[in-house]
C-alpha positions as CSV (number, residue, x, y, z in Angstrom):
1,X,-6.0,4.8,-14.0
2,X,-2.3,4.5,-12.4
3,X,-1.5,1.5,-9.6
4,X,-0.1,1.9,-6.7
5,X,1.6,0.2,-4.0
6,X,0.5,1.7,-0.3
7,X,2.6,0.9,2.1
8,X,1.2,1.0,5.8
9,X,4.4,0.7,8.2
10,X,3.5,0.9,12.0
11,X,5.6,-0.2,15.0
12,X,5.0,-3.2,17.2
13,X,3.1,-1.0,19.8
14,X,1.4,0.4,17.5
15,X,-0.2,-2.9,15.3
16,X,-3.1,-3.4,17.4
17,X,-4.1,0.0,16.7
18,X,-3.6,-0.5,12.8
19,X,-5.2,-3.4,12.6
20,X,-8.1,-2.6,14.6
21,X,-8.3,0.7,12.7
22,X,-8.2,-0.7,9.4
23,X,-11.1,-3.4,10.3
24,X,-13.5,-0.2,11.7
25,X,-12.9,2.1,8.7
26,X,-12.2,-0.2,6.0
27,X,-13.6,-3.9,5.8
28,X,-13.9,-3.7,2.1
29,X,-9.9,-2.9,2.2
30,X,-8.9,-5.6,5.2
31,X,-8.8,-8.8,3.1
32,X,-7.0,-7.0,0.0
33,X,-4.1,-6.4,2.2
34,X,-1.4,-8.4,3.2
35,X,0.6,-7.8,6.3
36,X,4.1,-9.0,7.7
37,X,3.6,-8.8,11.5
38,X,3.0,-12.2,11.9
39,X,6.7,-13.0,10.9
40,X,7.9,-9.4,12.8
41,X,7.7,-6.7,9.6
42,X,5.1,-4.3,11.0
43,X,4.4,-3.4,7.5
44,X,0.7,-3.7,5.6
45,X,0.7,-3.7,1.6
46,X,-1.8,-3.0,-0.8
47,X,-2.2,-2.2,-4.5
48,X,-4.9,-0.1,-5.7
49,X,-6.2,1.5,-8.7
50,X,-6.3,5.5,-8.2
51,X,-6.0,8.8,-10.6
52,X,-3.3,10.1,-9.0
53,X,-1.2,9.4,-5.9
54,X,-3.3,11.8,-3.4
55,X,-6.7,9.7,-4.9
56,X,-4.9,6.3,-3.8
57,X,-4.0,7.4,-0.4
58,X,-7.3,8.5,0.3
59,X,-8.6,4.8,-0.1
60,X,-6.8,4.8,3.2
61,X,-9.5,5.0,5.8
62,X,-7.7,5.1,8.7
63,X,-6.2,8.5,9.1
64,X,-3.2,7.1,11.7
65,X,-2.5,4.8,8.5
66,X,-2.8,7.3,6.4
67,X,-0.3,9.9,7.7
68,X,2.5,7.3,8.2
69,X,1.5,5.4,4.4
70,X,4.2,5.2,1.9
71,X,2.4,5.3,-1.5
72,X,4.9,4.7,-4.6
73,X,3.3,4.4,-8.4
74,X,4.4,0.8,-9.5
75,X,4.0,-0.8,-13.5
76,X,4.7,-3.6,-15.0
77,X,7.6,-3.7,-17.9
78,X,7.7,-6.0,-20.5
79,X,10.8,-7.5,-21.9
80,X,10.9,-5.1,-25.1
81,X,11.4,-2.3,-22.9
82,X,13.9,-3.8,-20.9
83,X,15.6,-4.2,-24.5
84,X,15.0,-0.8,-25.3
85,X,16.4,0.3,-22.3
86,X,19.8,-1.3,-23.3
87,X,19.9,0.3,-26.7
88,X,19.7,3.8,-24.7
């Protein structure tokens, strides 16, 4: 299994909608995610565990959410490879 970062961007007029959404199609996903519009950044973000980049997206229940999501594969590097990256 990969991670992923979704990102769920959506306008001003449109966070209602998102949030709303997300709560009807998605409870399970609601409290994983964590949202800027309180301080103005209509933007949700979640990480999730998926095969492949399509299979993350799909934990995206909200289809509105879904078209406009920003999915990007994300890992972790360790020191040793930031070495190695120097010896490159």
């Amino acid at each position: 299994m990969e991670r992923y970062l979704i990102e769920l961007p959506h306008t001003n007029e449109e966070c209602l909608r998102a949030l709303d959404e997300t709560r009807a199609s998605s409870r399970e996903l609601l409290p994983l995610i964590d949202w800027g519009c309180m301080a103005g950044n209509h933007n949700g973000w979640l990480t999730v565990e998926a095969r492949s980049e399509s299979e993350a997206r799909s934990k995206v229940a909200s289809a509105f959410l879904r078209g406009k999501a920003i999915v990007t594969k994300v890992d972790k590097i360790t020191e040793e490879q930031i070495e190695s990256y120097h010896k490159k």
